[in-house]
C-alpha positions as a printed Julia matrix, in Angstrom:
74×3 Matrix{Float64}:
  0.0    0.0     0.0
  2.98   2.15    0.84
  4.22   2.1    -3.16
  0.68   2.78   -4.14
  0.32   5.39   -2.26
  4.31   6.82   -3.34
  3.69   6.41   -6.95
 -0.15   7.77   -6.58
  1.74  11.3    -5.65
  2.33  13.65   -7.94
  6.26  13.52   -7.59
  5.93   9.42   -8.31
  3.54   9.97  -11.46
  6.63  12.84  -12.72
  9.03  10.19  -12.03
  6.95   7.29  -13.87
  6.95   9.83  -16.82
 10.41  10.87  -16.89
 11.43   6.96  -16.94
  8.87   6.63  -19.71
  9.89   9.25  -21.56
 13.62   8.24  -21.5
 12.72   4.58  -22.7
 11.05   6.05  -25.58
 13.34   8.83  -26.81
 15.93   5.72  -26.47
 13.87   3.84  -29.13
 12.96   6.56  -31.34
 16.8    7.74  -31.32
 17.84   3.73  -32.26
 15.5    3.32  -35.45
 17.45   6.05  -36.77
 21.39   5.06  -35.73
 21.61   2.43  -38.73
 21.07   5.01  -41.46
 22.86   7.65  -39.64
 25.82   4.84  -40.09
 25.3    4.05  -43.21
 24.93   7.77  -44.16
 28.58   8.38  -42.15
 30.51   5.12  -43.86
 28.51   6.47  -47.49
 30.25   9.9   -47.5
 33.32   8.75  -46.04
 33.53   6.11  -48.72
 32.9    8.59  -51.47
 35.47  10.93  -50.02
 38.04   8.28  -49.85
 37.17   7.55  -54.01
 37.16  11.33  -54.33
 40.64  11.71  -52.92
 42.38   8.65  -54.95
 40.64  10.03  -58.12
 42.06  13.01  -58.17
 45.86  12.1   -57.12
 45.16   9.44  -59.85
 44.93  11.78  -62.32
 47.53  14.34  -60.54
 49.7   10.76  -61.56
 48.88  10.54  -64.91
 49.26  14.23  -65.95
 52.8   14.17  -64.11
 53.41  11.73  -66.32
 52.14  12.44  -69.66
 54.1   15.99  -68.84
 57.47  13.75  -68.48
 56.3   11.9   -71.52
 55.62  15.14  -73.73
 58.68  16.56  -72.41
 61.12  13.67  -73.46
 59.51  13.83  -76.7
 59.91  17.09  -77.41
 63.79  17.12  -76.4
 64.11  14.15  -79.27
């Protein structure tokens, strides 16, 4: 009777709520974690490709350059 009567109370019914509340913000927050991950490993992916792409061709016009060069001096 003594818990009835402590959760019947205003404070107990705030407390009840705030417990509630923090279960459910928990669960709404955790649908959205896997596509905030896959969003985060998307971009970093894409900057990774990005970043070899361009020193790929920073490669290749270094060398064509070298090329043209050597042919030139011929």
């Amino acid at each position: 009777i003594n818990n009835l009567l402590k959760y019947g109370t205003k404070e107990g019914i705030l407390v009840l709520l705030k417990q509630f509340a923090g279960r459910e913000a928990f669960k709404a927050v955790a649908k959205y974690v896997p596509f905030v991950g896959t969003a985060i490993a998307a971009s970093l992916g894409f900057a990774i490709i990005v970043y070899a792409g361009k020193q790929y061709l920073e490669d290749c016009h270094k060398l064509a350059e070298a090329i043209l060069k050597d042919e030139l001096k011929a």
